[in-house]
C-alpha positions as CSV (number, residue, x, y, z in Angstrom):
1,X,91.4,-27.3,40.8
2,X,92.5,-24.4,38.6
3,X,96.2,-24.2,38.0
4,X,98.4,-21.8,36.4
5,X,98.9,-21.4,33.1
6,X,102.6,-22.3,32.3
7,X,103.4,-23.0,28.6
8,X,103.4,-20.1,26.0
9,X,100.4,-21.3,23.8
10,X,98.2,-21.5,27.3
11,X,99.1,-18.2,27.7
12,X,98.5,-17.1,24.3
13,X,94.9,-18.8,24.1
14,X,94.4,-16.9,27.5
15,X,95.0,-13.7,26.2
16,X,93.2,-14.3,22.8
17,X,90.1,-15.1,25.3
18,X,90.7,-11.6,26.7
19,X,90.7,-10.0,23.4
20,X,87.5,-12.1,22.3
21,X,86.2,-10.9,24.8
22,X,85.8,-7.6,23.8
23,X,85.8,-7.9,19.7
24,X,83.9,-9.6,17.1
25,X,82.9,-9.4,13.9
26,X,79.6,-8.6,11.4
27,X,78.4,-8.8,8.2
28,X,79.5,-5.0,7.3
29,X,82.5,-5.2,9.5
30,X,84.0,-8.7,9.6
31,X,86.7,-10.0,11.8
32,X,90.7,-10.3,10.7
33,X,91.7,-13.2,13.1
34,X,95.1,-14.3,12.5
35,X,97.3,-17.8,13.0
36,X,100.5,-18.3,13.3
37,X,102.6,-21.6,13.7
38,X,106.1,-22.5,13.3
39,X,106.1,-23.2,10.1
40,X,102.8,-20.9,8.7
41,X,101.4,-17.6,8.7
42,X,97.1,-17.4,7.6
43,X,94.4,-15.4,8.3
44,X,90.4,-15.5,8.0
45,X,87.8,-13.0,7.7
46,X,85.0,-14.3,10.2
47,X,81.3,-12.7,10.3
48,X,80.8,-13.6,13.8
49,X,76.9,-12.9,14.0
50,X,76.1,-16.1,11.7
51,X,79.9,-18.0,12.5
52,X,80.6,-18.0,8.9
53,X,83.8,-17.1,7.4
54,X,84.0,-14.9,4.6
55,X,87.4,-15.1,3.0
56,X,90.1,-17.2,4.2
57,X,94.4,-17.0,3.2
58,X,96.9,-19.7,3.9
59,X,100.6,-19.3,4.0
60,X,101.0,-22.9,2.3
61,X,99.8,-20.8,-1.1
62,X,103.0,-18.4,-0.7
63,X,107.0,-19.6,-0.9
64,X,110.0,-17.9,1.1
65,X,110.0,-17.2,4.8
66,X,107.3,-16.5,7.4
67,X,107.7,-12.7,6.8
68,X,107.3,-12.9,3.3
69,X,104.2,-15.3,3.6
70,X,103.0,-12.7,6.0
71,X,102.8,-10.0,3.6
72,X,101.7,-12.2,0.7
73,X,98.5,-13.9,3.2
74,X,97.5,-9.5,4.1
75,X,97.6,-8.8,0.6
76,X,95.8,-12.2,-0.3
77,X,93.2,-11.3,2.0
78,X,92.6,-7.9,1.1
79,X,91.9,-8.3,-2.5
80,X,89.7,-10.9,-1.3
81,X,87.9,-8.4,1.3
82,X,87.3,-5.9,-1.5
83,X,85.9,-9.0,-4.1
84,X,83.2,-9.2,-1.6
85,X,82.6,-5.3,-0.8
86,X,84.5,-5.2,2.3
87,X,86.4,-2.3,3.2
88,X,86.4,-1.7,7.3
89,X,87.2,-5.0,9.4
90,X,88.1,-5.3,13.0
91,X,91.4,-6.9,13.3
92,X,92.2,-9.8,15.9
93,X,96.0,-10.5,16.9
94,X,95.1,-14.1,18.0
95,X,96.5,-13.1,21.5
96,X,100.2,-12.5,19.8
97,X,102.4,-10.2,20.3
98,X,101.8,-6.9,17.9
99,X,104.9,-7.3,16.0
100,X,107.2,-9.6,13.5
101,X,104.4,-11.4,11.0
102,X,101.1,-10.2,12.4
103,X,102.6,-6.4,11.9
104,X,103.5,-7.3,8.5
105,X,100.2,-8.8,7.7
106,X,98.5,-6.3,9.4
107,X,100.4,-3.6,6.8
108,X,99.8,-5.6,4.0
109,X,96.2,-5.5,4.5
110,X,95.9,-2.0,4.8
111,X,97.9,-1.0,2.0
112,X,95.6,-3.4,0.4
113,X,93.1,-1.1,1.0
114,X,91.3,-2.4,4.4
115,X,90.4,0.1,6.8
116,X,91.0,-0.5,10.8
């Protein structure tokens, strides 16, 4: 019997099924996917053709708050990206909200110098 969905991270993992859904990632265009939990921001660049991550950035590497870590993880993961030649990803919210830390991250990364 399927029932509804009622706490926030079923919900979340629905939507990030959604999104999967319709994104993934390659060799010359890999896959930002980013994780947040309460206490931790990171993020991974994920060739989904072969299932092998590329480049991976934790906020356990970074002090201060969750925004901060946010910006330090995107900028982390863009020098990273161009180390290996990438410059064009796809990026994947992880089914959160656009906004707060992934927005940060997200700006981090492209003033980095990733394109998406």
């Amino acid at each position: 019997m399927n029932r509804k969905p009622t706490t926030t991270s079923e919900l979340r993992k629905r939507r990030h099924i959604r999104v999967r859904a319709m994104i993934s990632g390659t060799a010359t265009r890999p896959r930002l996917a980013v994780f947040r939990s309460n206490r931790f921001v990171s993020a991974q660049l994920i060739d989904d053709t072969v299932g092998k991550t590329l480049a991976a950035s934790h906020g356990r590497e970074f002090k201060g708050p969750q925004s901060v870590q946010a910006v330090s993880v995107g900028t982390a993961i863009a020098e990273m990206a161009k180390a290996k030649g990438i410059t064009t990803i796809v990026f994947d919210r992880g089914g959160y909200r656009y906004g707060g830390q992934v927005k940060a991250l997200a700006d981090a990364a492209r003033a980095g110098g990733l394109a998406f």
